[in-house]
SEVEXVEX-164378 format. One line per 2 residues: number of its first residue (from 1); their letters; for each residue x, y, z of N, C-alpha, C. Coordinates in pm, whole numbers, plus 50000, padded with zeros to 5 digits. Layout:
BEGIN
NUM> A> X/Y/Z/X/Y/Z/X/Y/Z | ...;
! end
This chain:
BEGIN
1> XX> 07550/22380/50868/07514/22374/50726/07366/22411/50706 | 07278/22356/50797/07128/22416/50758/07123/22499/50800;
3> XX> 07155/22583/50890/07170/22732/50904/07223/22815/50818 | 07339/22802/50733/07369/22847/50576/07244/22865/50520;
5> XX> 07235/22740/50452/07137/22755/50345/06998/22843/50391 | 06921/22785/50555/06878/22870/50571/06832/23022/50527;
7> XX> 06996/23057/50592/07001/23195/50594/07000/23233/50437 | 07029/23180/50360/07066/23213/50200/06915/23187/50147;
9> XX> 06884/23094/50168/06695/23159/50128/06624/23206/50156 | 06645/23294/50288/06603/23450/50372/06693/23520/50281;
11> XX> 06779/23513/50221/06824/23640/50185/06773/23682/50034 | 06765/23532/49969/06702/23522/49775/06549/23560/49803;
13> XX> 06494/23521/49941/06367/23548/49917/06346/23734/49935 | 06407/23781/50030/06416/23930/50091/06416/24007/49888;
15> XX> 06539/23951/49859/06586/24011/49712/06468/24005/49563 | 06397/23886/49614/06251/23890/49532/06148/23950/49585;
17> XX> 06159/23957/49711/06012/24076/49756/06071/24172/49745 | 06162/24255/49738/06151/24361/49744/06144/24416/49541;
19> XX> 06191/24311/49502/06195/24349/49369/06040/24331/49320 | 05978/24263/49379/05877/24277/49323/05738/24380/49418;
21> XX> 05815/24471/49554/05764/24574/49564/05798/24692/49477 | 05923/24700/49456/05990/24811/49358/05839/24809/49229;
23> XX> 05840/24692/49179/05764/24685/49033/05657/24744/49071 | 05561/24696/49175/05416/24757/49230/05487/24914/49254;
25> XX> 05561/24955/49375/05572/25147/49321/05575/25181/49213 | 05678/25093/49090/05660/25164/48980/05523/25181/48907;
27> XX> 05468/25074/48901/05315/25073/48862/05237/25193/48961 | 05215/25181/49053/05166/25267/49110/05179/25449/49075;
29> XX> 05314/25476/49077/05293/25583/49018/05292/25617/48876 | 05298/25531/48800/05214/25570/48676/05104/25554/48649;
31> XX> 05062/25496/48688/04888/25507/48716/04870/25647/48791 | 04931/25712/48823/04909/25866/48917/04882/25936/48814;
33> XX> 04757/25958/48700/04762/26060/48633/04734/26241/48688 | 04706/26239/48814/04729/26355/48894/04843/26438/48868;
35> XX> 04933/26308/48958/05064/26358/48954/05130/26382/48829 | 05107/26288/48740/05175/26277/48603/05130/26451/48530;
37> XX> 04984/26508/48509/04989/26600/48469/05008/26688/48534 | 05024/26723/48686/05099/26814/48745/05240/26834/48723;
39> XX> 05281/26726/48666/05476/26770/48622/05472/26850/48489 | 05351/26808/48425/05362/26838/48278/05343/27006/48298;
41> XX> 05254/27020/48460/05255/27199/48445/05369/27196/48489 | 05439/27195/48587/05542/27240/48632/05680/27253/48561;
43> XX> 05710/27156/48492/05765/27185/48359/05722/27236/48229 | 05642/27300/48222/05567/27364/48123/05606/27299/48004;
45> XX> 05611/27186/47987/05604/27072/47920/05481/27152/47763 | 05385/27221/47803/05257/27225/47746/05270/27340/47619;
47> XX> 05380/27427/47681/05431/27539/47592/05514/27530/47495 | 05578/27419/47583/05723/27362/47483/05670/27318/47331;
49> XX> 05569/27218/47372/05559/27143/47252/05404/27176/47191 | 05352/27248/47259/05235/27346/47147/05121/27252/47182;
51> XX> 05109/27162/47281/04980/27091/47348/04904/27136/47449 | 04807/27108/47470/04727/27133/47572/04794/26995/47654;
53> XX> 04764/27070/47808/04770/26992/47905/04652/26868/47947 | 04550/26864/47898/04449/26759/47851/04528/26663/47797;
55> XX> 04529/26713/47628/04577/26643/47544/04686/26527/47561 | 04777/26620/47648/04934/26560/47703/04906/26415/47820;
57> XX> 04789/26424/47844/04775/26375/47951/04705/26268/47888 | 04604/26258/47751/04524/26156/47716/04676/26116/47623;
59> XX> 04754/26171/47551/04845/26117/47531/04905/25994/47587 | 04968/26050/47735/05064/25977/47813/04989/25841/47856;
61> XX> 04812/25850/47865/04732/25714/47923/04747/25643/47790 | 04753/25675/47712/04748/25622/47558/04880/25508/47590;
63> XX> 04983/25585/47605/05101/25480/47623/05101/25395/47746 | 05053/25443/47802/05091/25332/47964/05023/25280/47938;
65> XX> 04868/25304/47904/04738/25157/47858/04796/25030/47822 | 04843/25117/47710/04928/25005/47613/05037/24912/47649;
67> XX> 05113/24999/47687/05213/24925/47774/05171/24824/47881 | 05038/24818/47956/05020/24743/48010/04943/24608/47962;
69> XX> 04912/24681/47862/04801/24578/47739/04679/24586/47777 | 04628/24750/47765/04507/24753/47780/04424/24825/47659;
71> XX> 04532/24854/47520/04503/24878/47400/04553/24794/47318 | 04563/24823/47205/04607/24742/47077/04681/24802/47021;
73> XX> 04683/24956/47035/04778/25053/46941/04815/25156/47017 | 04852/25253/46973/04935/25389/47022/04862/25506/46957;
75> XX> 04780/25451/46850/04756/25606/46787/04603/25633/46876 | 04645/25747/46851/04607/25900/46957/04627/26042/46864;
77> XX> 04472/26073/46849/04530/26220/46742/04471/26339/46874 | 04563/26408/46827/04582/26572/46949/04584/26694/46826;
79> XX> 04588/26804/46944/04646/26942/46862/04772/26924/46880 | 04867/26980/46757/04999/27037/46807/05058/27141/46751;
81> XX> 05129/27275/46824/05143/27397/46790/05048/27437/46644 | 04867/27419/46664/04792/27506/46593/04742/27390/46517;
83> XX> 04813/27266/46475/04784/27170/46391/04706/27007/46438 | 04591/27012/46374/04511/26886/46402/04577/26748/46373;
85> XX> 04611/26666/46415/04690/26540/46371/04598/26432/46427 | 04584/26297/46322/04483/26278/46380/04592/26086/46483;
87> XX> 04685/26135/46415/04774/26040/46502/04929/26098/46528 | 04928/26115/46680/05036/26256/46680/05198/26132/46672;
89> XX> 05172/25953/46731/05298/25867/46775/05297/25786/46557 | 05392/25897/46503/05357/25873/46320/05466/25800/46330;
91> XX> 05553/25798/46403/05725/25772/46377/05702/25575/46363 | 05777/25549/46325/05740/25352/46314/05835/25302/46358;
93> XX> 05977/25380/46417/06014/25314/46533/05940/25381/46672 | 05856/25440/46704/05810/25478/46810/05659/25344/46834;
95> XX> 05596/25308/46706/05538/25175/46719/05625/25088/46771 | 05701/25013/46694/05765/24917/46688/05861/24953/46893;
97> XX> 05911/25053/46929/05988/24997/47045/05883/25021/47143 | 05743/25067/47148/05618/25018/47246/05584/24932/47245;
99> XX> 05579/24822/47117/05551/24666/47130/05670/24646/47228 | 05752/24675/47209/05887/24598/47265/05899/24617/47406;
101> XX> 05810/24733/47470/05825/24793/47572/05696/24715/47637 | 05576/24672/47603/05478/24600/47621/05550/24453/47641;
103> XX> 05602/24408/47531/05651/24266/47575/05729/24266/47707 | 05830/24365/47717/05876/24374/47856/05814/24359/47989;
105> XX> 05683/24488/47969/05618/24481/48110/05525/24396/48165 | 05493/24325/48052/05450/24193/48071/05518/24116/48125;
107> XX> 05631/24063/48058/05683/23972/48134/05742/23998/48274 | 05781/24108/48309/05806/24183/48436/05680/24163/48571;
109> XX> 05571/24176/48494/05444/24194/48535/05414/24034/48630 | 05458/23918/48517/05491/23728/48499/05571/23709/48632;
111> XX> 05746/23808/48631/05751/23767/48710/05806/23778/48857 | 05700/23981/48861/05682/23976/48996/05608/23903/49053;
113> XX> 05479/23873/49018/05386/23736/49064/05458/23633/49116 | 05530/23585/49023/05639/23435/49069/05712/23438/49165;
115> XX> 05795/23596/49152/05868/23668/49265/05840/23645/49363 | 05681/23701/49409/05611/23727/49523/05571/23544/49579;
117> XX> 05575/23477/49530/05514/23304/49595/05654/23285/49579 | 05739/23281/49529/05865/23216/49535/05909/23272/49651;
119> XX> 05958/23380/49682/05998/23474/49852/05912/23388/49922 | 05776/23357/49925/05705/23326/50056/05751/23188/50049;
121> XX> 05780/23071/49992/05841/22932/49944/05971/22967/50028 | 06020/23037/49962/06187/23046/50059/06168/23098/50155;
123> XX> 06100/23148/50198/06106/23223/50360/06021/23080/50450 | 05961/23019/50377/05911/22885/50463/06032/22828/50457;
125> XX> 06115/22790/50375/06183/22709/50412/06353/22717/50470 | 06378/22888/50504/06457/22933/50578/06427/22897/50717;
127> XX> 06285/22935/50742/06272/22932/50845/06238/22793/50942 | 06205/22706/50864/06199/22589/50879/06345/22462/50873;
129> XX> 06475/22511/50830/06621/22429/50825/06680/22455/50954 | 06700/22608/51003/06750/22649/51130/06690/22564/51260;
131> XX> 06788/22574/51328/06738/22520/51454/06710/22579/51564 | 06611/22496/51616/06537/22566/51752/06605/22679/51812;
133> XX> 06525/22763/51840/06598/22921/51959/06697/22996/51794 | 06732/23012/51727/06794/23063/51658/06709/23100/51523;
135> XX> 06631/23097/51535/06518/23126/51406/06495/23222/51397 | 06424/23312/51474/06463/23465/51484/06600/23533/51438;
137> XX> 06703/23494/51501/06776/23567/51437/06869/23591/51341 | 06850/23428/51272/06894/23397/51175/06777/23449/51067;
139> XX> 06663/23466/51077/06591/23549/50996/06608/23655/50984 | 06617/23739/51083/06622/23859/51097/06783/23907/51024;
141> XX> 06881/23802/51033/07030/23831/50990/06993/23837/50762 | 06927/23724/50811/06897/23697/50640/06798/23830/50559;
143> XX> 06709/23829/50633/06629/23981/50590/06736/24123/50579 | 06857/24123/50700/06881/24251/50651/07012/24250/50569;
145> XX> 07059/24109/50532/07140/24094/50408/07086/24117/50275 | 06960/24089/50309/06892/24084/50132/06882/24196/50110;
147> XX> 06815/24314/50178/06797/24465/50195/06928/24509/50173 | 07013/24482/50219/07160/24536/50191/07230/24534/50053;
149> XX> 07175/24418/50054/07201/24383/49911/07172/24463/49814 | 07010/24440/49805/06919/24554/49699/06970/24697/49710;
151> XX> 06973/24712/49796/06960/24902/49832/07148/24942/49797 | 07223/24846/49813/07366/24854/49706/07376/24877/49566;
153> XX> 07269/24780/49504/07255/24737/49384/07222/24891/49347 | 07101/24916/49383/07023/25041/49339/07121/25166/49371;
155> XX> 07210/25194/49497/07282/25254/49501/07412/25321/49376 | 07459/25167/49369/07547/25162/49254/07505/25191/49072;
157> XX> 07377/25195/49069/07304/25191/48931/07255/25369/48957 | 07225/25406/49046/07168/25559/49075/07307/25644/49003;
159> XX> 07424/25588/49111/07530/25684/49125/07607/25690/48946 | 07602/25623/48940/07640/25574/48745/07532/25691/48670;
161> XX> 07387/25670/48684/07315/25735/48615/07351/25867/48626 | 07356/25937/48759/07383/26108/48821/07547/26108/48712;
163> XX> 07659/26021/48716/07801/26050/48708/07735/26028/48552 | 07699/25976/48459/07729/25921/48293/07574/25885/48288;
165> XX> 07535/25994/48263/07395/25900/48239/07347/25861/48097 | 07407/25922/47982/07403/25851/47858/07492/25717/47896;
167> XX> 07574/25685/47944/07629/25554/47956/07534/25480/47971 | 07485/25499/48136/07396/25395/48214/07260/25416/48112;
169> XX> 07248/25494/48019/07117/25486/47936/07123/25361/47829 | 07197/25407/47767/07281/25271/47698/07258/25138/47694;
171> XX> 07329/25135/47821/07386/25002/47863/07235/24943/47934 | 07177/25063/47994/07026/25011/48042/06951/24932/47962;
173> XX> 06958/25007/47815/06851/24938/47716/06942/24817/47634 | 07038/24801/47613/07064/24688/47585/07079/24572/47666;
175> XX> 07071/24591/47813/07010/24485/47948/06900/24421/47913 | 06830/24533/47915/06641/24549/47858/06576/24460/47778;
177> XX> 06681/24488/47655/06642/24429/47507/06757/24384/47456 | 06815/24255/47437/06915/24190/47422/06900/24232/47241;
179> XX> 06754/24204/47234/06788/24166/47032/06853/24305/47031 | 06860/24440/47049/06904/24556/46999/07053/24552/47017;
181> XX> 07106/24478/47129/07273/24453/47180/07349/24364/47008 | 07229/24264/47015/07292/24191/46909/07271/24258/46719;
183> XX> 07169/24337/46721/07201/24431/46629/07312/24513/46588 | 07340/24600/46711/07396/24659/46721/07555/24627/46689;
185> XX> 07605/24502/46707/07677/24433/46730/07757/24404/46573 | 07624/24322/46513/07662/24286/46384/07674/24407/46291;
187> XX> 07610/24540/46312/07616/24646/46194/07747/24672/46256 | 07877/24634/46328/08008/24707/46339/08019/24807/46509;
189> XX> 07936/24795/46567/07912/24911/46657/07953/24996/46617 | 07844/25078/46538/07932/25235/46515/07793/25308/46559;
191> XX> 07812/25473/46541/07719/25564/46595/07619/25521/46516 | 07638/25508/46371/07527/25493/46254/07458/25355/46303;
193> XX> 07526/25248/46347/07450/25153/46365/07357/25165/46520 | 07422/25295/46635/07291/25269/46714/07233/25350/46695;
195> XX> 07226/25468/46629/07108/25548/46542/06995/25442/46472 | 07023/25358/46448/06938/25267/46407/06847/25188/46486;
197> XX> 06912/25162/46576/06807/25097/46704/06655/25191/46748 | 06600/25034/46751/06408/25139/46771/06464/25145/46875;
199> XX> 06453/25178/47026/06433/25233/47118/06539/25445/47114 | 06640/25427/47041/06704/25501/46989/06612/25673/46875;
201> XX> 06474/25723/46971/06422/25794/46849/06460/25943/46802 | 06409/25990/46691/06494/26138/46645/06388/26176/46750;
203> XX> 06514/26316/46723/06473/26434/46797/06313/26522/46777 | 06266/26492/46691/06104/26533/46657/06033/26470/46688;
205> XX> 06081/26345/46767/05993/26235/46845/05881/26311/46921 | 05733/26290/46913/05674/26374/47000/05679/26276/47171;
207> XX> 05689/26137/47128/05723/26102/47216/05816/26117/47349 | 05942/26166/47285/06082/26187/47338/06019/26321/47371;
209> XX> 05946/26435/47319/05935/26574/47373/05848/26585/47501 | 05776/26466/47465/05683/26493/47586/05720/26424/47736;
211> XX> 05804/26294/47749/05819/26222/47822/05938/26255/47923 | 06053/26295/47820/06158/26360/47877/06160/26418/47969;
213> XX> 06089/26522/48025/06066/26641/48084/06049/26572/48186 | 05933/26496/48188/05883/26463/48357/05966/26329/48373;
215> XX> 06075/26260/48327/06118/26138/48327/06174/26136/48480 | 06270/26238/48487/06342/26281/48614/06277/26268/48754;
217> XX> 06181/26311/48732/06075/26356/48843/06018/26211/48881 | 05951/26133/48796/05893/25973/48811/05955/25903/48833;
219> XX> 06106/25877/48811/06196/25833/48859/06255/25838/48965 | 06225/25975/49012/06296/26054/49185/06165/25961/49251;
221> XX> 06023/26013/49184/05927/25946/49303/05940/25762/49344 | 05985/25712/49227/05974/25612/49237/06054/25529/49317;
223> XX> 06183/25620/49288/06275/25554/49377/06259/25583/49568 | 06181/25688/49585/06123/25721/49698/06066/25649/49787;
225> XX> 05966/25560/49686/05868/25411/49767/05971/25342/49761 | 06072/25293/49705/06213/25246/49696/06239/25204/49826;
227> XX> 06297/25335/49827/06391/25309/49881/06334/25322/50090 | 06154/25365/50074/06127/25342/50174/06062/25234/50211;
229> XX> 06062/25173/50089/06049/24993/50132/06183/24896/50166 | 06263/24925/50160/06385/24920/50161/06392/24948/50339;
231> XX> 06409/25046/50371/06385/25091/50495/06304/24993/50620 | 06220/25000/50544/06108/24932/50604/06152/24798/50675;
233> XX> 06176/24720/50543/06206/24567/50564/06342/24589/50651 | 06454/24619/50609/06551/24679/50713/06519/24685/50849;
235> XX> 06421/24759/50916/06370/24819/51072/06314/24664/51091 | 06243/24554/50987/06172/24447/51048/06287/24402/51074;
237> XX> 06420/24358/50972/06508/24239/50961/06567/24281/51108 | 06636/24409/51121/06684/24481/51267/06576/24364/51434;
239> XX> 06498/24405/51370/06347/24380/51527/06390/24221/51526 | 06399/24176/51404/06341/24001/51445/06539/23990/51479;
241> XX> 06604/24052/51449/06767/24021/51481/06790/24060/51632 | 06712/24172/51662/06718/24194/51812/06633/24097/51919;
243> XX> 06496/24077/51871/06444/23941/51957/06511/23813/51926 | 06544/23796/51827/06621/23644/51868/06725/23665/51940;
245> XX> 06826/23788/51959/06909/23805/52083/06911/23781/52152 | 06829/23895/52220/06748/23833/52347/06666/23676/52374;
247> XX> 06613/23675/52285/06566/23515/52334/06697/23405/52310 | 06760/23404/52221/06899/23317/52278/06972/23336/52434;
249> XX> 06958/23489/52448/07050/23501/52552/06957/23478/52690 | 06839/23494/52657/06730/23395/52795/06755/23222/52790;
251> XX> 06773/23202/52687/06817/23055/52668/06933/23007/52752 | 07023/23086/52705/07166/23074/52737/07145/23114/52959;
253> XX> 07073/23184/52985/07051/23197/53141/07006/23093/53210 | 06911/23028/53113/06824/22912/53189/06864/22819/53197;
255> XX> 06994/22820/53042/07053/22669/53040/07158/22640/53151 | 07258/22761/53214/07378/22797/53300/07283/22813/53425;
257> XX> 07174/22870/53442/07128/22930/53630/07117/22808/53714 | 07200/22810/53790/07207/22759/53930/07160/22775/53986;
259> XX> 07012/22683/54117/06979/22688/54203/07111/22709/54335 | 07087/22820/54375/07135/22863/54481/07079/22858/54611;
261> XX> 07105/22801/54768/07048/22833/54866/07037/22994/54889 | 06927/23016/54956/06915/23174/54974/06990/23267/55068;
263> XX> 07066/23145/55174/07166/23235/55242/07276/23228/55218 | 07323/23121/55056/07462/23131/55031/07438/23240/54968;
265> XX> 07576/23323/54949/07552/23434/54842/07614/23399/54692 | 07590/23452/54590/07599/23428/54448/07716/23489/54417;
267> XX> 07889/23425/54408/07968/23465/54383/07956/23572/54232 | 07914/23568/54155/07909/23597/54025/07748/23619/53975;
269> XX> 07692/23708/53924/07597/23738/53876/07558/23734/53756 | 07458/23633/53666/07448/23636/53509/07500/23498/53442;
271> XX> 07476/23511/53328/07525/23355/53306/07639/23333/53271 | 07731/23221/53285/07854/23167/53259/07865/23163/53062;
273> XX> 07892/23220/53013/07905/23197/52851/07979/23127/52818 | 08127/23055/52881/08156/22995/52819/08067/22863/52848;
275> XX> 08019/22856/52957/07984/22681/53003/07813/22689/52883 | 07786/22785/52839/07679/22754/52748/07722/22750/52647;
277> XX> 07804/22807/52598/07869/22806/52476/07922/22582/52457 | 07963/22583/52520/08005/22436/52540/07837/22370/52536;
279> XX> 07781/22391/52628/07629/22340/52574/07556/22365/52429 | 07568/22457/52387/07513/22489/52236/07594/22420/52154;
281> XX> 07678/22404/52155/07786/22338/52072/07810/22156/52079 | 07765/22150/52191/07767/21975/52205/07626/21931/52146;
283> XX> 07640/21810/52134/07524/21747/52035/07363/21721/52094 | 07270/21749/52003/07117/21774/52088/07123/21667/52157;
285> XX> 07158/21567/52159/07099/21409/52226/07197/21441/52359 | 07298/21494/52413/07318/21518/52501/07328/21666/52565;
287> XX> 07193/21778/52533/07225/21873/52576/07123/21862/52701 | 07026/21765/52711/06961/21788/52839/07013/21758/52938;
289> XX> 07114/21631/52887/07142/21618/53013/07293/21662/53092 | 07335/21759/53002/07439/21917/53019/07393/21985/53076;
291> XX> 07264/21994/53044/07190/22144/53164/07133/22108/53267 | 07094/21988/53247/07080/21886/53436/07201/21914/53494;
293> XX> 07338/21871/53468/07429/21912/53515/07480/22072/53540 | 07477/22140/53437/07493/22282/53457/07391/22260/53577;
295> XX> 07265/22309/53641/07187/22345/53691/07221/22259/53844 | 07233/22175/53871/07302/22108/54007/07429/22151/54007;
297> XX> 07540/22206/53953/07617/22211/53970/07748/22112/53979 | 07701/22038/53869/07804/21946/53852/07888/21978/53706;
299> XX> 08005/21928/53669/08095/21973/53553/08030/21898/53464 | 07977/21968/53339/07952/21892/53199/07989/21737/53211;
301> XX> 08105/21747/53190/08183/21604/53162/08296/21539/53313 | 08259/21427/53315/08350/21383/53420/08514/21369/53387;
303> XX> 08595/21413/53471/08683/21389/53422/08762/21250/53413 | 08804/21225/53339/08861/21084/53350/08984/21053/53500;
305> XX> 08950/20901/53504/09006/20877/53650/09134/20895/53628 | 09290/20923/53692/09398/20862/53659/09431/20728/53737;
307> XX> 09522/20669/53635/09523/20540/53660/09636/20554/53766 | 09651/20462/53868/09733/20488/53993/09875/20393/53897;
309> XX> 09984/20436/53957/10088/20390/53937/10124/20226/53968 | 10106/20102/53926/10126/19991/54004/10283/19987/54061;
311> XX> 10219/19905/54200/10415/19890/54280/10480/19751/54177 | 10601/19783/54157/10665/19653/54123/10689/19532/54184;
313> XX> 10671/19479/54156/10670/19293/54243/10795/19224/54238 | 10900/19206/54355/10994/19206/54349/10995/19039/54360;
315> XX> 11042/18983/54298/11077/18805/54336/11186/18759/54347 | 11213/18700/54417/11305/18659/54533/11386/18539/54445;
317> XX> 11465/18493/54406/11490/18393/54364/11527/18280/54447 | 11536/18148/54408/11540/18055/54533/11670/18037/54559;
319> XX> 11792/18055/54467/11948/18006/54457/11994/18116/54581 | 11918/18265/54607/11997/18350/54685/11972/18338/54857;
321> XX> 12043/18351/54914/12002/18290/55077/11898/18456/55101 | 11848/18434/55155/11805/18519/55252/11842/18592/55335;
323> XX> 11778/18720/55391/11862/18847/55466/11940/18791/55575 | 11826/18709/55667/11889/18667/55806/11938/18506/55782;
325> XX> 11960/18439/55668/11996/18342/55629/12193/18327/55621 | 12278/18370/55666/12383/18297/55685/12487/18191/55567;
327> XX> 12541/18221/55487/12616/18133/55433/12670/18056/55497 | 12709/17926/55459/12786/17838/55569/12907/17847/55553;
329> XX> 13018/17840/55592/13142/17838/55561/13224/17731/55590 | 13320/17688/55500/13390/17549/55539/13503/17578/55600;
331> XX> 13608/17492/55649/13697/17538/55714/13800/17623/55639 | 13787/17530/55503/13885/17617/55385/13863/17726/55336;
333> XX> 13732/17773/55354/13646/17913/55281/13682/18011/55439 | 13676/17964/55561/13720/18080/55628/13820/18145/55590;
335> XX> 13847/18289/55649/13967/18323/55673/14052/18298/55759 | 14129/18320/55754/14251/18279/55864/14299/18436/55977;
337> XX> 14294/18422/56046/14319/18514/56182/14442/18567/56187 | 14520/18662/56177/14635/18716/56220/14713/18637/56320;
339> XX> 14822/18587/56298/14889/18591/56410/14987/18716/56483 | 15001/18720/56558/15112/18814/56627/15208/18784/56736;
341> XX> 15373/18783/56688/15411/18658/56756/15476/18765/56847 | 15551/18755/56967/15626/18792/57053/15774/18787/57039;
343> XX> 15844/18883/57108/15987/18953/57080/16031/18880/57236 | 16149/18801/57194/16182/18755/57344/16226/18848/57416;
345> XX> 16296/18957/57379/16378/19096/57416/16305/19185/57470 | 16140/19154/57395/16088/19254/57448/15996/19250/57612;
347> XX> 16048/19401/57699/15966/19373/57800/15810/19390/57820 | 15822/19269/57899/15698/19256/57954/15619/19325/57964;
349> XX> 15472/19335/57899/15353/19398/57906/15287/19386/58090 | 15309/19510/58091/15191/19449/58237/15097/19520/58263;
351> XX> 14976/19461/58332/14813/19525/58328/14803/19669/58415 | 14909/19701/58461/14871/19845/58579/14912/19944/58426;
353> XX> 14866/20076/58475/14842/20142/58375/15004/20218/58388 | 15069/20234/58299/15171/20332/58267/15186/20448/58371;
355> XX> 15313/20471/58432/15307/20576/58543/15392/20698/58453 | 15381/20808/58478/15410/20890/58405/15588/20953/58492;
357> XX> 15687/20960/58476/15786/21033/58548/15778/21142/58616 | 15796/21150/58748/15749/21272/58842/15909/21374/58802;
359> XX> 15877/21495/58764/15928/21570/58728/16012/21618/58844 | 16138/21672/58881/16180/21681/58956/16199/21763/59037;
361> XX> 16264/21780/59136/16206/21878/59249/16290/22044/59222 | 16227/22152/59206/16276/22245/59205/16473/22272/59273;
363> XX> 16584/22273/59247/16711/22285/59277/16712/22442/59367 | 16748/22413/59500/16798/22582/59533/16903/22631/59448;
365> XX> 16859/22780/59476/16977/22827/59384/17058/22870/59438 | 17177/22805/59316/17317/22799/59419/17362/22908/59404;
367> XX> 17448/22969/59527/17529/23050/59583/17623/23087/59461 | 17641/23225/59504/17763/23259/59407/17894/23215/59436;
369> XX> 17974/23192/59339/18111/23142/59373/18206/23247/59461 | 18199/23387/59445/18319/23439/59520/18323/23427/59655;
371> XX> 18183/23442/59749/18211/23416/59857/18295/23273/59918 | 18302/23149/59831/18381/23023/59858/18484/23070/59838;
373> XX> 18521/23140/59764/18655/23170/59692/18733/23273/59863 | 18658/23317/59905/18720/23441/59997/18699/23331/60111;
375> XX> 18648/23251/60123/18659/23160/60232/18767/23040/60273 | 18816/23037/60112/18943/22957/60110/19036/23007/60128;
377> XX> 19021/23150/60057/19133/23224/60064/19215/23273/60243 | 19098/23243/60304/19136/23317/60469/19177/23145/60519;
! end
């Protein structure tokens, strides 16, 4: 949880510095009156509208002065195509939406200032919720979310302007200036009612003739410091995301390295991640003495004993006799013995063993009868 929030006020603070570098480029190059009247040649801005390039130029300080509140008014008399004017901004919505444009950059002015101490407030106290070894790169994660962020934002508002840019013009100035949204609103929204809006001026605007031209160009530059501040902070948020890497992952070596004897050899080279991972994750009050163990080589946690099986206890009861104990028997509880009585008829058993009948003696074989027969006969 304090690593969240952390990280989320590295990222609100990233999103106010850079917005309030954007404001300093933009200031910066309008204060470029160099540059500013070099567009005015290059668009021959000077031909168009029948001014001298001087003129155009004490013009344009006329308005930004102001805009910053370093005049009171707008009028400024010039030549234009042949004619002396001794106040060329006559139009009275071209007064009236420079106040309005002054109240803006003022308060813009209010609160990039605030911007700029508020970012340094949250970046103290991002960096101060995270915990030890992870500060780096939970900064560095938060810096290049905020950058991501912005440089989307601006992405998505560019690509609108290039695709519809009367849309995003629009919709820009009623962001800008809410009272003109709610004008606009109540006359019906129709064309006639935003023809009516001061920021909205005719086409003879000398304002609108002169500004137009180089609008494109101040806008390309601006977004230039943009978007290479943008960059910038990006390559830091990257650096401080890559050293806290590395310094976690030196953490993570020192917390897992095993003293090894020098003639065992080191099955495995580098640190064990999961057995640190299990250390980072278990609670500070017992991580020292996790990496005492990591480091001797003993397991985090002991494992629990198992409990041995107990033998059953067999008891003997007293009513049952015993193994080599004997029932007694009465004369009536014996059994009774077979008798086996004798056959008067039958003969006598006697102890010599049975003789077997000698088989009898081979018979000569007798003579044929005729020779008796011829012997009686004589």
């Amino acid at each position: 949880m304090r690593n969240t929030i952390g990280k989320l006020c590295v990222i609100f603070a990233t999103l106010l510095l850079l917005f309030a570098a954007g404001f300093v480029s933009v200031s910066i190059v309008l204060k470029d009156s160099d540059y500013i009247e070099d567009q005015y040649v290059k668009q021959n801005v000077s031909e168009q509208m029948g001014m001298s390039v001087p003129d155009l130029s004490a013009a344009t300080d006329a308005l930004l002065s102001y805009m910053r509140g370093e005049r009171n008014d707008i009028r400024i008399g010039a030549r234009v195509n042949g004619a002396e004017l001794d106040n060329i901004f006559y139009h009275e919505k071209e007064v009236v939406h420079m106040a309005e444009v002054q109240t803006l950059w003022l308060n813009l002015e209010s609160f990039a200032w605030y911007a700029i101490l508020g970012s340094f407030a949250l970046l103290a106290i991002g960096i101060a919720l995270p915990e030890r070894g992870k500060r780096r790169a939970m900064l560095g994660s938060g810096i290049l979310w905020g950058a991501g962020i912005f440089g989307g934002i601006l992405l998505f508002f560019g690509a609108w302007a290039v695709m519809n840019f009367q849309s995003f013009w629009t919709v820009f100035h009623f962001v800008l200036f809410p009272g003109s949204l709610f004008q606009y609103l109540a006359a019906g929204a129709t064309p006639d009612a935003l023809n009516e809006l001061n920021w909205v001026l005719s086409s003879d605007s000398i304002m609108v003739n002169m500004l137009m031209p180089i609008f494109p160009s101040l806008v390309l530059r601006c977004a230039i410091f943009v978007i290479a501040e943008i960059v910038f902070v990006l390559l830091i948020g990257l650096l401080l995301r890559l050293i806290g890497h590395k310094k976690v992952t030196a953490a993570v070596a020192d917390i897992v390295t095993v003293d090894h004897d020098a003639n065992e050899p080191v099955p495995i080279e580098g640190p064990d991640l999961v057995l640190a991972h299990q250390i980072q994750n278990a609670p500070v009050s017992k991580r020292a003495e996790l990496k005492r163990r990591a480091r001797v080589g003993l397991p985090l946690y002991d494992e629990p004993k198992k409990e041995e099986p107990k033998e059953q206890e067999i008891t003997l009861r007293d009513d049952v006799p015993g193994p080599s104990e004997e029932p007694e028997q009465t004369p009536e509880q014996m059994p009774e013995e077979p008798t086996t009585e004798l056959r008067s008829d039958a003969p006598e058993r006697s102890d010599e063993p049975e003789q077997t009948p000698e088989e009898p003696a081979e018979k000569p074989a007798e003579e044929p009868e005729e020779p008796k027969r011829k012997e009686q006969d004589e």
